[in-house]
C-alpha positions in Angstrom: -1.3 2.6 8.2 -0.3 3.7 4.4 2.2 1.7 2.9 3.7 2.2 -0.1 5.9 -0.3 -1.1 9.3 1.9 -0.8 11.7 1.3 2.4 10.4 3.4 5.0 6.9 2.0 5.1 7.5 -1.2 4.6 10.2 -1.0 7.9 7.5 1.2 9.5 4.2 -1.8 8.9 7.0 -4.5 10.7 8.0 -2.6 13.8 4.1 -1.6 13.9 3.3 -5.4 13.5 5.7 -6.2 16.4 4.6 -3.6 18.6 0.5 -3.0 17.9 -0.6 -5.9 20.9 1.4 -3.7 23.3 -0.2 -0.3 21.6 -3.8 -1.8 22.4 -4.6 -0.7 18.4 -5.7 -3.2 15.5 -3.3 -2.4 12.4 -4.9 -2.3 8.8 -3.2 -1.5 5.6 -3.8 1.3 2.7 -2.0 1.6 -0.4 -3.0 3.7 -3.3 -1.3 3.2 -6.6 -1.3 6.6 -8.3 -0.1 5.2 -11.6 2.8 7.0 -12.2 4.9 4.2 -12.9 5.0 1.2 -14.9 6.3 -0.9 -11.7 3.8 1.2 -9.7 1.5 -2.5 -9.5 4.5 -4.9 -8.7 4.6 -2.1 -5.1 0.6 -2.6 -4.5 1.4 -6.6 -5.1 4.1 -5.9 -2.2 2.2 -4.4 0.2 -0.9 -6.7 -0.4 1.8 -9.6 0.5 2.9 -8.5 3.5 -0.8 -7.6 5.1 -1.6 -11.5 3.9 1.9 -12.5 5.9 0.7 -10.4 8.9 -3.0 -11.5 8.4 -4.4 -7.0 7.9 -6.8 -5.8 6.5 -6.0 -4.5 3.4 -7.8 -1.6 1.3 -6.3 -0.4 -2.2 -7.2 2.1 -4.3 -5.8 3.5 -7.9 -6.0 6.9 -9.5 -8.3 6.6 -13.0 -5.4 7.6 -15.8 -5.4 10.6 -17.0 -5.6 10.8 -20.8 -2.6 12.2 -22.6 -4.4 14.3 -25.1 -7.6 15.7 -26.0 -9.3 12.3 -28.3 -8.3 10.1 -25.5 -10.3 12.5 -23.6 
């Protein structure tokens, strides 16, 4: 499932957690830190937390940033 780090996901990856024997499915974690914010890393070092507390899979992926003007181009 995609987690983000905010609320809702996070809620969502516990009641899934609870739940996934009964659902027959084997839970693994995404996250993908776009790099819109500065605290966007502390959220991906959330998420990567709670899939070590829950023993998931985890896969991450980032956004490459995108240069603010041309000679950073």
């Amino acid at each position: 499932m995609a987690v983000s780090g905010g609320l809702d996901s996070v809620v969502m990856l516990h009641i899934l957690h609870g739940i996934q024997a009964r659902l027959k499915v084997s839970l693994q974690v995404a996250t993908f830190n776009h790099g819109w914010r500065a605290d966007a890393t502390d959220d991906v070092n959330l998420v990567r937390s709670l899939a070590d507390r829950f023993g998931l899979p985890l896969h991450t992926s980032h956004a490459d940033p995108v240069p603010a003007n041309e000679a950073e181009a």
